[in-house]
C-alpha positions as CSV (number, residue, x, y, z in Angstrom):
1,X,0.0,0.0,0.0
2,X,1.5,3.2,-0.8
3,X,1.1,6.0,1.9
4,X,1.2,9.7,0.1
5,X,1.9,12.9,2.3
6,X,0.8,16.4,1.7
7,X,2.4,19.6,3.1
8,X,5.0,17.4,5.7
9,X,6.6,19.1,8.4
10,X,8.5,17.6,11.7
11,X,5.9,17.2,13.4
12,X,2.5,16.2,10.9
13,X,1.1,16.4,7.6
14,X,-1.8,18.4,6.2
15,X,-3.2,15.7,4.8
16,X,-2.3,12.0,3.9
17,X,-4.1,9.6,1.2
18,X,-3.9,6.1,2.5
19,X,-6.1,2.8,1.1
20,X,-7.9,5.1,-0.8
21,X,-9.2,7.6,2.1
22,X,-7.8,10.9,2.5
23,X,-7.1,12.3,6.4
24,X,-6.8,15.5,6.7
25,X,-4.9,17.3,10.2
26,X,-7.3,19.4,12.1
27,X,-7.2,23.0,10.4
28,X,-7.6,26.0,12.2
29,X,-8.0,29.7,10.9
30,X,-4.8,31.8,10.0
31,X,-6.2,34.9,11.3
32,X,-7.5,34.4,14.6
33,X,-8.5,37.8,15.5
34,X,-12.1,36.6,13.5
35,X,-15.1,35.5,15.6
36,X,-16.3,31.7,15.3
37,X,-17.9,32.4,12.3
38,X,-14.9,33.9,10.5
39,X,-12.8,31.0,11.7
40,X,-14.9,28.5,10.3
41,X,-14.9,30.2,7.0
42,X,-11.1,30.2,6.9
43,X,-11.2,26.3,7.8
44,X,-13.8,25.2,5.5
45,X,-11.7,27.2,2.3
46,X,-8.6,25.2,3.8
47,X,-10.1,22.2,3.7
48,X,-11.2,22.6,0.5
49,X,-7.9,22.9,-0.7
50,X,-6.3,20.5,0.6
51,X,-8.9,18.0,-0.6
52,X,-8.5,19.3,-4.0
53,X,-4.5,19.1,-4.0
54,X,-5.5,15.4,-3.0
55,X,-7.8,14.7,-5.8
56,X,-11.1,15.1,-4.3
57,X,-13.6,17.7,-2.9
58,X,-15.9,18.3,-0.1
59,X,-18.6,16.2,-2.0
60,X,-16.3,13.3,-0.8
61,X,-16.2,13.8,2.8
62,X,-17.3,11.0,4.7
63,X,-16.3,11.6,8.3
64,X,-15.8,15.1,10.3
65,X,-14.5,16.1,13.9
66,X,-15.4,19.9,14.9
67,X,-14.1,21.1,18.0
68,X,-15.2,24.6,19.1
69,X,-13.5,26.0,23.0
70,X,-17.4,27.4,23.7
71,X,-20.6,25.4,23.0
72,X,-22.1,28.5,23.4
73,X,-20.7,28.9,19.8
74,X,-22.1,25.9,17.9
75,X,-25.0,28.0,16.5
76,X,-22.7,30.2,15.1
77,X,-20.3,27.6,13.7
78,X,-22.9,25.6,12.2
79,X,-24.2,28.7,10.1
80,X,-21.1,28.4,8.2
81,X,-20.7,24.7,8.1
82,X,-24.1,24.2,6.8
83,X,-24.0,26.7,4.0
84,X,-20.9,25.3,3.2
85,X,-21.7,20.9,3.3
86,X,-23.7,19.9,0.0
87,X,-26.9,18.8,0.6
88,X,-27.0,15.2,0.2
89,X,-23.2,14.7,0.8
90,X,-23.3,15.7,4.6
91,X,-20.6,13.5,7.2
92,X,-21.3,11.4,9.8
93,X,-20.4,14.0,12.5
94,X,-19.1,15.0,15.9
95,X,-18.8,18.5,18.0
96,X,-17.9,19.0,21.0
97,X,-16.5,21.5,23.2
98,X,-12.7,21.1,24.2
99,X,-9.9,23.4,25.2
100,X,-8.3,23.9,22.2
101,X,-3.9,23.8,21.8
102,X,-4.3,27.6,22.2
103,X,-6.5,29.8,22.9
104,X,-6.9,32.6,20.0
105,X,-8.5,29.6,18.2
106,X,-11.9,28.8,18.4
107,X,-12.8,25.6,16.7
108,X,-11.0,23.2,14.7
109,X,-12.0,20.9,11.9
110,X,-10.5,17.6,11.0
111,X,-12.5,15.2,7.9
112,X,-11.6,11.9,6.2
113,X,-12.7,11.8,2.9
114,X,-12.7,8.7,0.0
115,X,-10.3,9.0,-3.1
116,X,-12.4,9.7,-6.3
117,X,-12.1,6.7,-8.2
């Protein structure tokens, strides 16, 4: 089985395509001054390029992992996330709350998706 790694440092990769699945890092916004709606933007346009620079597209994720530091935020989150998943392709889904790595971010987003065929 080959194993293909995109954007590698020391420590992860942005994404790697494995047995025909695609696993993408959690992605979190560049600019962090943005509120959680902002952030999610940023994530979801990151996402979709990494997905694309491993041949596939958000119509192909299967699987996604949101974490957001303040439940009190998942309304706004999912204002973005849902205007952004295509209807009829949505994820099998979790969110919950959890202290994030640092704290200028405010949610983080990590999908699988299948290699197009």
């Amino acid at each position: 089985m080959s194993i293909q790694r995109i954007q590698s440092n020391a420590r992860m990769s942005a994404a790697v395509i494995a047995n025909g699945f695609i696993f993408l890092s959690g992605q979190v916004a560049d600019d962090t001054s943005a509120n959680v709606a902002g952030q999610t933007e940023q994530i979801l346009a990151k996402i979709d390029s990494l997905l694309a620079e491993a041949g596939a597209s958000k119509e192909d994720i299967v699987s996604a992992n949101i974490w957001i530091a303040d439940a009190a935020t998942f309304n706004e989150m999912n204002s973005v996330w849902d205007a952004w998943v295509p209807q009829g392709h949505t994820p099998a889904r979790a969110c919950v709350e959890s202290k994030l790595a640092f704290p200028q971010y405010t949610v983080e987003i990590g999908v699988t998706a299948v290699l197009k065929a």
